[in-house]
C-alpha positions in Angstrom: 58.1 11.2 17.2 59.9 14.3 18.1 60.8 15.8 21.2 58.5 18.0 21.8 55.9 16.2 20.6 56.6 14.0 23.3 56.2 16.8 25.6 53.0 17.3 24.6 51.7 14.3 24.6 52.9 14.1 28.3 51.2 17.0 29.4 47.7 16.2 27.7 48.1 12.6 29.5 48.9 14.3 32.8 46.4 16.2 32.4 43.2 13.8 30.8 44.3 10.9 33.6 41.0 10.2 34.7 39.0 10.3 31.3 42.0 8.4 29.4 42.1 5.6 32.5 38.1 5.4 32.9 38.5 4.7 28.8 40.7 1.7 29.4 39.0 0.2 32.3 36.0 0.2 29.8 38.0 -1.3 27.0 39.3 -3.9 29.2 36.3 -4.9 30.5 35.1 -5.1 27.1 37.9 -7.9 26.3 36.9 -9.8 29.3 33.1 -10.1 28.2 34.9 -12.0 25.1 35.3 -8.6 23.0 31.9 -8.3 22.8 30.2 -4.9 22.7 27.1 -5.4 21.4 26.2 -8.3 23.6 23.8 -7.2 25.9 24.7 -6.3 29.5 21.1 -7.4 30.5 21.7 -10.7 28.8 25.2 -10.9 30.3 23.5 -10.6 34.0 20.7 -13.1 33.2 23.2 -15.8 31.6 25.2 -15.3 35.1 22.6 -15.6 36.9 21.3 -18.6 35.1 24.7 -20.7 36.3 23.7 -19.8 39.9 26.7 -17.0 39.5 29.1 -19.7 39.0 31.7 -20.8 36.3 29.8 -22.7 34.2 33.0 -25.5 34.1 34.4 -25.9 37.7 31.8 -24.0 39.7 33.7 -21.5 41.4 32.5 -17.7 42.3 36.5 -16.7 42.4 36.4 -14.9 38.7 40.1 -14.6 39.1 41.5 -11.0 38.4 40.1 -10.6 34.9 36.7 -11.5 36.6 33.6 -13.3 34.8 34.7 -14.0 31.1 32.4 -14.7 27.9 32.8 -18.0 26.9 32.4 -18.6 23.2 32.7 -20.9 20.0 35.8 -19.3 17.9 34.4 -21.2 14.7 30.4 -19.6 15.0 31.0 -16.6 17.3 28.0 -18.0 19.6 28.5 -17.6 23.1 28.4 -20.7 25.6 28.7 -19.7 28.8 30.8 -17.5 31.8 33.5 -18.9 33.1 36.4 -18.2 35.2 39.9 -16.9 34.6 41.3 -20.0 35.0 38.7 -21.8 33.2 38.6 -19.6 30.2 42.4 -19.8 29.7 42.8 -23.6 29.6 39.8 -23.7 27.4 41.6 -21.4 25.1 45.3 -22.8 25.5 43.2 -25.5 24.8 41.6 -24.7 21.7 38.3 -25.6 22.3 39.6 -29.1 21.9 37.3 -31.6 23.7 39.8 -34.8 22.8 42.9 -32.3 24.0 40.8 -31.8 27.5 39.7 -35.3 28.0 43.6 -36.2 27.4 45.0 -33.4 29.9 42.5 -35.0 32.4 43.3 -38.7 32.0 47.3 -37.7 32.2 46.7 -35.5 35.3 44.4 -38.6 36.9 46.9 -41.0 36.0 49.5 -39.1 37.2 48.0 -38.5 40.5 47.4 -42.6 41.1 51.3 -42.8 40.6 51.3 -40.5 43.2 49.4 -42.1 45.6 50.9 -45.7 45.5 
């Protein structure tokens, strides 16, 4: 990219702020629902609503900063649940391992017994 085109594509940014920023937010918020665009907002509120308004893992209403995420099965594409920031990460970091989860819990309890004596 040139120069000027650089220029120019300053100057429309400059000035289309607000639409080009209102287009992110959107896109981003979009992500957090678990990229999912066609899921219903309606359904969305009702499947929140269902889990009291609480991560459906720990329980907490802090969403985190991303706030409430989709929850979903990376093999099927069918969603489980919302859960938190924190929640969602581990899950994914994770990777929708059940045995990996069980064995990060029993480390972190056994670790904290060591602690204690």
């Amino acid at each position: 990219m040139n120069e000027e085109q650089l220029i120019k594509q300053r100057a429309y940014r400059h000035k289309n702020r607000d639409k080009i920023n209102a287009n992110r937010r959107g896109q981003y918020r979009n992500r957090m629902r678990g990229g999912r665009e066609n899921f219903p907002k309606e359904e969305y509120k009702a499947m929140l609503k269902a889990q009291g308004e609480k991560c459906a893992s720990c329980g907490t209403t802090n969403w985190g900063y991303n706030g409430p995420c989709i929850d979903h099965n990376h093999k099927t594409g069918k969603i489980r649940g919302v859960l938190c920031n924190g929640c969602n990460s581990a899950e994914g970091h994770l990777n929708s391992d059940p045995i990996k989860a069980r064995a990060l819990a029993d480390y972190m309890e056994k670790c904290e017994a060591k602690e204690v004596e």
